[in-house]
Every structure is written in structure tokens, then in C-alpha cells.
C-alpha positions in Angstrom: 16.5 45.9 -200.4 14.6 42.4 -200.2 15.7 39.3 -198.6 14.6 35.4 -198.9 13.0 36.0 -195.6 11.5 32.1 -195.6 15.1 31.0 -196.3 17.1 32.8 -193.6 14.3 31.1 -191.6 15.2 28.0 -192.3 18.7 28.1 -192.1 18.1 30.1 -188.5 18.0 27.3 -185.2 16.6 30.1 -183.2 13.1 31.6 -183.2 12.7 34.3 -185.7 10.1 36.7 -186.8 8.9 36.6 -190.5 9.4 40.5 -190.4 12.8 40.4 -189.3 14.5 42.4 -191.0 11.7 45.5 -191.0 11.3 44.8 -187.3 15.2 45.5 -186.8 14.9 48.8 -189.3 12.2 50.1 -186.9 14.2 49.6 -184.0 17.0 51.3 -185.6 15.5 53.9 -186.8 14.7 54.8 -182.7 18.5 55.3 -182.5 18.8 54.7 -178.7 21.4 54.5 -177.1 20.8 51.0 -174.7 23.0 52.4 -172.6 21.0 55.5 -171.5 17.6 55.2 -170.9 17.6 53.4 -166.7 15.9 56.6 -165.4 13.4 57.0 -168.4 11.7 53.9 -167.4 12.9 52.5 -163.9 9.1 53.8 -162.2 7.4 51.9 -165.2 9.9 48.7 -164.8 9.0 49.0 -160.9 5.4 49.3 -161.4 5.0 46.1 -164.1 6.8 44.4 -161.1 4.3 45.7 -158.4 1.3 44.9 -160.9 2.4 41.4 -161.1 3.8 40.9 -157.7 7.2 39.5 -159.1 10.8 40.3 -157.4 11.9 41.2 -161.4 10.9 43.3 -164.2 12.6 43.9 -167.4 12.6 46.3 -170.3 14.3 45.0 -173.3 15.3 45.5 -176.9 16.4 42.9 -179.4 18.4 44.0 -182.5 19.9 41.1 -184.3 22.0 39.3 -181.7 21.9 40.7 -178.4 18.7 41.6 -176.1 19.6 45.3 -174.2 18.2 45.9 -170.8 17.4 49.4 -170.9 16.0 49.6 -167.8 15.4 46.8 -164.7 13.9 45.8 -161.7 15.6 43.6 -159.1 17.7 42.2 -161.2 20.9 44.5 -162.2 21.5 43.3 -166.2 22.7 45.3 -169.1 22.9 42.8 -172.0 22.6 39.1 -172.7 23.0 36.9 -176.1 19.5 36.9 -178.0 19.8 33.0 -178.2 20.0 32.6 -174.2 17.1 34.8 -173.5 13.3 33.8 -173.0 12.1 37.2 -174.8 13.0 35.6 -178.3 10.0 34.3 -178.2 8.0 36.8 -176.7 8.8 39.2 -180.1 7.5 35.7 -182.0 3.3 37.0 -181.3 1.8 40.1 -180.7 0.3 38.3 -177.7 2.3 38.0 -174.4 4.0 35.0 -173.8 4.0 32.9 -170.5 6.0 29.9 -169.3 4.7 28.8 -165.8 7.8 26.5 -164.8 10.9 26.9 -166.8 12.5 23.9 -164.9 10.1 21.7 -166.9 9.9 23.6 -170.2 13.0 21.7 -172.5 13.8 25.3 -174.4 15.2 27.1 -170.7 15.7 24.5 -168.0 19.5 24.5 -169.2 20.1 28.5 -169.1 21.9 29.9 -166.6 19.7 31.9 -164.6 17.3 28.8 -164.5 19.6 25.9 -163.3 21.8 28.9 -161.1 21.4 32.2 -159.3 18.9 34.0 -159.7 17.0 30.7 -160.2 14.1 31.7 -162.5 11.0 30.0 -162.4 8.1 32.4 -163.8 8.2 34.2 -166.7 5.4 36.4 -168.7 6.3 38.8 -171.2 4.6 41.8 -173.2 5.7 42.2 -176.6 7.1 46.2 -177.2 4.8 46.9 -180.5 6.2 49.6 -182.5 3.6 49.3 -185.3 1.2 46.8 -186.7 3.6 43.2 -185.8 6.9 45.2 -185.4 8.0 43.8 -182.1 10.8 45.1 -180.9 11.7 44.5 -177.2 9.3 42.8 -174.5 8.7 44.3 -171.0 8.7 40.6 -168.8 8.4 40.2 -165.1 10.1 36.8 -163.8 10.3 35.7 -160.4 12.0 32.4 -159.0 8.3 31.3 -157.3 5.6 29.9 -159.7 2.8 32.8 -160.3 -0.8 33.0 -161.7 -1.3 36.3 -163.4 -5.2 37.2 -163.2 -6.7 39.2 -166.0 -6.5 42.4 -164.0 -3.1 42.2 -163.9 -2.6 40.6 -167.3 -4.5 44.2 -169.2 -1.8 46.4 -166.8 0.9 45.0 -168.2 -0.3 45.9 -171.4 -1.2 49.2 -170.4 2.5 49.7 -169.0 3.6 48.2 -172.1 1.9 50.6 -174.5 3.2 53.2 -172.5 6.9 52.1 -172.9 6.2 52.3 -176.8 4.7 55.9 -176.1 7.9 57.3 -174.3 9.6 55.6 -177.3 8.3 57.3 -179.5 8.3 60.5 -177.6 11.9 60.5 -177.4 12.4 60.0 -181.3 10.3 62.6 -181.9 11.9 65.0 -179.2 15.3 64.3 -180.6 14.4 65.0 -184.1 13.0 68.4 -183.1 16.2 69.3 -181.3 18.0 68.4 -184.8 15.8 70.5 -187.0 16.6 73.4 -184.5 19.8 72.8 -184.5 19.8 73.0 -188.2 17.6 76.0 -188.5 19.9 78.3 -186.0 23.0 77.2 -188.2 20.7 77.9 -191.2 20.2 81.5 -189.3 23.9 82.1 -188.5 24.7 81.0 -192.1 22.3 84.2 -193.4 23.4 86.3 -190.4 26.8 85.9 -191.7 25.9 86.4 -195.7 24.0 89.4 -194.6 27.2 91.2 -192.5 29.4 90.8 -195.0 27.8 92.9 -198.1 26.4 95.2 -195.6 29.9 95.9 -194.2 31.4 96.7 -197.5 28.4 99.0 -197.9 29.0 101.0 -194.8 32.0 101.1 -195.6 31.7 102.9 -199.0 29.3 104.9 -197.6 31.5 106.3 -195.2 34.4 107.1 -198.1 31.4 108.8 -199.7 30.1 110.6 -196.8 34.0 112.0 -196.3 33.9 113.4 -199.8 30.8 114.8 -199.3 31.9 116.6 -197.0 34.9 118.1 -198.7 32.9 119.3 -201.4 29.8 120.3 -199.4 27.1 118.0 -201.5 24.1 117.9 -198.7 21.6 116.2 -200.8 24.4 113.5 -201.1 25.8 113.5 -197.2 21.7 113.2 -196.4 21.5 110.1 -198.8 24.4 108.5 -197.4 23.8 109.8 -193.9 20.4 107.2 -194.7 22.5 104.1 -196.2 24.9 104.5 -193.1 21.8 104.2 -190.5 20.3 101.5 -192.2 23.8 99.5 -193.0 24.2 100.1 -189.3 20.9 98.6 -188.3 21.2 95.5 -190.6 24.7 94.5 -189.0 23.5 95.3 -185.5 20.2 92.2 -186.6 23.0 89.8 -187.7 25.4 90.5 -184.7 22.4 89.7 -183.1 21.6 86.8 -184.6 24.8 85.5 -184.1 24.9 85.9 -180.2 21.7 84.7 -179.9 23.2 80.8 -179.4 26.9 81.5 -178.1 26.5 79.1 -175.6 26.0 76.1 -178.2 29.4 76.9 -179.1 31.7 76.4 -176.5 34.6 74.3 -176.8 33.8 70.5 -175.7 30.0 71.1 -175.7 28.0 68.5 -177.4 24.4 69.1 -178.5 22.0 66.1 -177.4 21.9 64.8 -181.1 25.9 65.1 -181.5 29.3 63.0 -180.5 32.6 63.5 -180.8 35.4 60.9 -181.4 36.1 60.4 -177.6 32.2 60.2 -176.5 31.4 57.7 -179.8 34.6 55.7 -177.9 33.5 55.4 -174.7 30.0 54.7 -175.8 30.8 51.7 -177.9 33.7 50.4 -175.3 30.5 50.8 -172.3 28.4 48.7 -175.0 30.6 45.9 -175.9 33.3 45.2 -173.3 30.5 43.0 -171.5 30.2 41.0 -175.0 34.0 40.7 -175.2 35.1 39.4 -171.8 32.0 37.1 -172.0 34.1 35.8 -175.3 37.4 36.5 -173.9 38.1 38.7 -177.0 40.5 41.7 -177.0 38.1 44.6 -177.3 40.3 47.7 -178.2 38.7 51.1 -179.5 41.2 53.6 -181.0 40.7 57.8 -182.0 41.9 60.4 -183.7 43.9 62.6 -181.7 43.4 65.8 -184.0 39.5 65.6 -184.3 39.1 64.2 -181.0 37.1 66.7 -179.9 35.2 68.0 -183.0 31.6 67.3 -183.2 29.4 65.4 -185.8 25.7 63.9 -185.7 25.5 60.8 -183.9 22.6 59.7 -186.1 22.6 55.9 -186.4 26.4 55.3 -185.2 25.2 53.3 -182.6 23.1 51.4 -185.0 25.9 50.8 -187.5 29.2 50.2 -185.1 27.4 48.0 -183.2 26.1 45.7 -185.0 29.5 45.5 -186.9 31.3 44.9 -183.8 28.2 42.7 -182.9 29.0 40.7 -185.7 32.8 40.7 -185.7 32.8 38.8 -182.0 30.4 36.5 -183.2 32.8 35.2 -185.5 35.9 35.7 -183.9 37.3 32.5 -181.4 38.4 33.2 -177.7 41.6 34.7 -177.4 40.9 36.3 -180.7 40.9 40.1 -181.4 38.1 43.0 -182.2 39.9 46.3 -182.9 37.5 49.5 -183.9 39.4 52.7 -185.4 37.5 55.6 -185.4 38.6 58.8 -187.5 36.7 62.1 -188.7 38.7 63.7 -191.6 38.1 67.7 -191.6 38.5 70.1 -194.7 38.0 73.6 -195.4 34.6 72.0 -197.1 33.1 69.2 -195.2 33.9 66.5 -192.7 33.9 62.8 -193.1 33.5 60.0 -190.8 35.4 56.5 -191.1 34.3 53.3 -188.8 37.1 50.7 -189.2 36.1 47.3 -187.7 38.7 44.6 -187.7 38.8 41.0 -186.5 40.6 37.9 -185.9 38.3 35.7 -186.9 37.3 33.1 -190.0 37.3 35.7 -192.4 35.1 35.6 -195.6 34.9 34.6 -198.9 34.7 37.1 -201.8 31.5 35.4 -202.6 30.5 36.1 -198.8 31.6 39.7 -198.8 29.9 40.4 -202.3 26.5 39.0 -201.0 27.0 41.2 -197.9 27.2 44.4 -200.3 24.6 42.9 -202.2 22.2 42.7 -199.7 21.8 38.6 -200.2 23.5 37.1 -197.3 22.8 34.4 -195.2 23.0 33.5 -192.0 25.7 31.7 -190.3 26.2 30.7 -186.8 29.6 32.5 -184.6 32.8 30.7 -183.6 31.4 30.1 -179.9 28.3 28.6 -181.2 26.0 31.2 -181.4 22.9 31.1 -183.4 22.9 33.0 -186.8 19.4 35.3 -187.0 21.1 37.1 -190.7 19.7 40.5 -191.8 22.4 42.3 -188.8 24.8 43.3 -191.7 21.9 43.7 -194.4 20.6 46.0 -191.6 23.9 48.1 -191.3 24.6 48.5 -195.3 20.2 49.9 -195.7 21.7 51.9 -192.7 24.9 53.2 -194.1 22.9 53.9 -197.7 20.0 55.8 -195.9 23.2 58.5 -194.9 24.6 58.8 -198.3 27.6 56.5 -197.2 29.8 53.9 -198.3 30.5 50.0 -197.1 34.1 48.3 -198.1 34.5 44.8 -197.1 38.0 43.8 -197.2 38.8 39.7 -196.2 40.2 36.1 -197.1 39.3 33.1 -195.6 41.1 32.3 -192.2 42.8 35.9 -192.1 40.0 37.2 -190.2 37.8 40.9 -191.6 37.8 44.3 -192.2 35.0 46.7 -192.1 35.3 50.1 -193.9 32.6 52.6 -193.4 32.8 56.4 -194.7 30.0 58.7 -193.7 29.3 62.2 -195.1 29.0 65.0 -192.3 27.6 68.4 -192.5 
């Protein structure tokens, strides 16, 4: 899917990276969870701090309209709006960025954390390269004294910075191993069970046989059986085996490291986006399934996708207004499947709007509180929803606020 990349520039007020919208596909395609990686890089947030000599240190990804603190240093952040942060422009180059004074510099003076507490002076930031001018986060140490970073200092930061992208990447690949396991023992217990069941019915015949036999005294044919019987016997003792071998994975309420359940994928998304929705004063409410509460399904990309719906849905919805997420997993005999409702309060959209959404040709529009429009969050979530063999329903008018509808196959 292509978009008018130069046109969502233009309509865009905030800095934005001609290779938006593969830049956020990359960082997707990690599929972290913001909310749990502190410990994976708090002695490398700590060090870049050290290096530099600054009281703060950072480590942050940008997805479409919120930077996520994965880990910090002196400064205890989770989240913050894209457009207030200084790290917009750091993804801008693959170089680092550096403003020496913020007080002075006309794009920050008026933030927050500049004119108030913590008071930020200093800034200088490494981009987070995933590949070749994918930037997708920046590891920045601030302070609220003026510093001058020598070049010693300057090529450790970089050093710490590649090796953010390394554990990155390490992770992703770690995770994706775990699922191809996983897969491959359910593969195993799936051939254990084929193999038990023909094999039973075979022992079983051969013992009728056997009985027989001996009734009529055949010992050529109670010797033949007397074989089948051993060997049945051995084949069923291998599958019972098999299928013992990874009990433990199945114990009720147990969730593998690439798995959630309704009630986890709840408490993750409320963690993620409560901050967003008091800072709005929006009604945040996430609903379950009591039935399949409990039942587990790959996590793969939920993050990804809820979020940036729910993402989306406060940016358009005013204060006061309401963001309600309804999470269900329908079982059958046959297959489960996973539906995301997202509904808002807010301006709604046209039919035009919604079928350029499914179309992939959406622009960008800025939220109900004033925040900047970047686009490519909801062309990011439909190339995301596709890539899992699902299905997207937009349903909305004008004023009457929207509904998001997403159906996920599960195995």
C-alpha cells in the first residue's frame, strides 16, 4: 500500500520523516510492548547518562502520535504527545541532534518541562536506527545546566545507541523462536495424537484376535499378533510420551511469552492509555468477554493495532468525551476469532473519510485538543490487520462520533 508521502507532508505542522510510514511498519513489526522493557535497558539509559554527565537519560519510541519511554534515567516518564517532545526531530537525520539552550530556541522554550519543573536546558539525542534511515526512537540525555559534549563522549553515545538497536533486535528474534516452538510442540502433540488413535484401534483388534487364537490354538497367528500387540504397545507408549513432554504449558491461566488472554490484552491497553485519557479528560473504559476471559490467543501485533486505534480515537474525541474498547474472542469447535471494537465520542467521519481509511489514501488531520496530524497511524493499522489475514469495518457519520471493527483469525 502507497501513500502521497510529499502530500501528508505538507499538510503535517509537525516535523515528519519522508519514510514515515515504513519507519512506523518497522517499529511495528518489533511488537513491543512500551510498557515492558525498564529492566532491559535501565544499565544502558544509566550509562548514556554517566557518559554524558547529564542528571537524565531517555530511551524512546515514536509510532505515529505518542513518544514511549521504555526505559529512563532521573526522570520517571512513561509517555508524552509526539508533538510536545524534542525527539521529533532527532528521528528527522540519521545524525544526532543537539539544542544547547532550549530557553532560546523558539520550537521548545514554551513546553512544559522547559518553562516548569524539571526545567530543561540541554538536550542531545541519538537517533535509534533500525535499518538504513528507519529511525525509530532516539536515546537523549537532557539536563537543566548547559553542556558541551566532546567527541569522546559524542561516539559513546552512539555506541550505547547501536547497542539499544542490538537488544532490539535480539528480543524480536528471541520471541519469534519461542513462537516457532511453540508451534512445532503443538505440531508434535497434533501427530502424537493422529498416531494414538489408529494405533489404539489396532491393539485393540489385535487383542480380539489374539483371544481367538487362543480358542482355536493358531500359534503361528497368536506369535503374529503377540508381534502387532508389542509394537502397537510401543508406538502408544512414544505418543503418550510426546504428549507429557510439555504438560506444564498447559495449565489453566498459564500464558506462553508470545500469548494473552482477554483480561491481560485489558490490563495492558488500560496501563497504556489511561495516562493519554486523563491528560484529555476522556472516559477511558475497556470491556471483556466473560466466557473467554481466560482462553489464550497470540498477542502478535495487538498492541500495534488497538493502540494506535485508541491512539487515534482520543485524538479526535473533545474533553469530557468518551473512548470505549470491547474486546471479545469467539470460540468454535474449529477455530477462534478475535474482535477489537473501538468506539468514540468524537467528530465522527465522513463516508468519504472512512472509504479512504480502507483504501489506504487518507490524510492527515489534526485532533479535537489541537494536536498535530502526522497520517499513516490508521494506514499503519489496516497493512497491519491485512498482514494477519483480518478484516477492518469502519462504521461513522459526521458529529456522531466512530466505530472501529476489527476481526482477527486465531489458530
Amino acid at each position: 500500500m502507497k501513500l502521497n508521502v510529499q502530500e501528508e507532508l505538507q499538510q503535517a505542522s509537525a516535523p515528519v520523516p519522508e519514510n514515515e510510514y515504513e519507519r512506523l511498519i518497522s517499529l511495528a513489526n518489533l511488537d513491543l510492548d512500551y510498557s515492558d522493557h525498564q529492566n532491559n535497558f535501565k544499565d544502558l539509559a544509566k550509562l548514556a547518562a554517566k557518559v554524558a554527565g547529564t542528571s537524565i537519560s531517555l530511551v524512546n519510541m515514536i509510532d505515529s502520535l505518542t513518544q514511549w519511554t521504555i526505559s529512563n534515567y532521573g526522570m520517571d516518564i512513561d509517555q508524552m504527545l509526539r508533538e510536545d517532545t524534542v525527539c521529533q526531530y532527532t528521528i528527522m537525520s540519521n545524525e544526532p541532534f543537539e539544542v544547547g539552550d532550549m530557553t532560546i530556541d523558539e520550537r521548545f522554550r514554551e513546553l512544559s518541562y522547559v518553562k516548569g519543573d524539571p526545567n530543561i536546558r540541554y538536550y542531545y539525542g541519538v537517533p535509534l536506527q533500525l535499518n538504513a534511515g528507519l529511525n525509530i526512537g532516539s536515546l537523549c540525555v537532557i539536563d537543566s545546566q548547559q553542556r558541551v559534549l566532546d567527541p569522546e563522549k559524542i561516539e559513546l553515545l552512539k555506541i550505547i545507541a547501536d547497542e539499544i538497536v542490538g537488544r532490539l533486535k535480539t528480543f524480536k528474534v528471541m520471541e519469534s523462536l519461542k513462537a516457532k516452538l511453540l508451534e512445532a510442540n503443538n505440531t508434535q502433540k497434533k501427530v502424537a495424537h493422529d498416531i494414538r488413535g489408529p494405533i489404539g484401534g489396532i491393539i485393540g483388534l489385535a487383542s480380539i484376535i489374539q483371544g481367538q487364537g487362543e480358542n482355536n490354538q493358531m500359534e503361528e497367528v497368536l506369535e503374529f499378533i503377540s508381534l502387532i500387540h508389542k509394537s502397537g504397545n510401543s508406538v502408544l507408549e512414544l505418543a503418550d510420551e510426546i504428549l507429557s513432554s510439555h504438560k506444564p504449558e498447559t495449565k489453566s491461566g498459564i500464558l506462553s511469552s508470545n500469548e494473552f488472554n482477554l483480561s491481560v490484552f485489558r490490563e495492558k491497553l488500560l496501563k497504556l492509555y489511561e495516562p493519554q485519557a486523563r491528560n484529555k479528560n476522556i472516559h477511558f473504559q475497556v470491556n471483556t468477554t466473560l466466557a473467554t476471559e481466560t482462553v489464550p490467543f497470540s498477542k502478535n501485533k495487538l498492541l500495534q493495532i488497538a493502540g494506535n486505534l485508541i491512539s487515534n480515537a482520543m485524538k479526535f474525541t473533545p474533553a469530557n468525551g468518551e473512548v470505549v474498547v470491547d474486546l471479545d474472542l469467539a470460540v468454535n469447535q474449529f477455530d477462534k476469532t478475535l474482535v477489537i471494537v473501538v468506539k468514540d465520542t468524537g467528530i465522527g467521519l465522513s463516508k468519504d473519510a472512512a472509504t479512504a481509511i480502507l483504501n489506504g489514501t487518507s490524510g492527515t488531520t489534526d485532533g479535537t485538543g489541537g494536536e498535530s496530524g502526522y497520517g499513516f497511524g490508521l494506514a499503519l493499522v489496516k497493512h497491519l490487520i491485512e498482514s494477519l489475514k483480518g478484516n477492518l469495518r469502519i462504521n461513522s457519520q459526521p458529529g456522531e462520533g466512530a466505530m472501529f471493527i476489527v476481526t482477527l483469525p486465531q489458530k
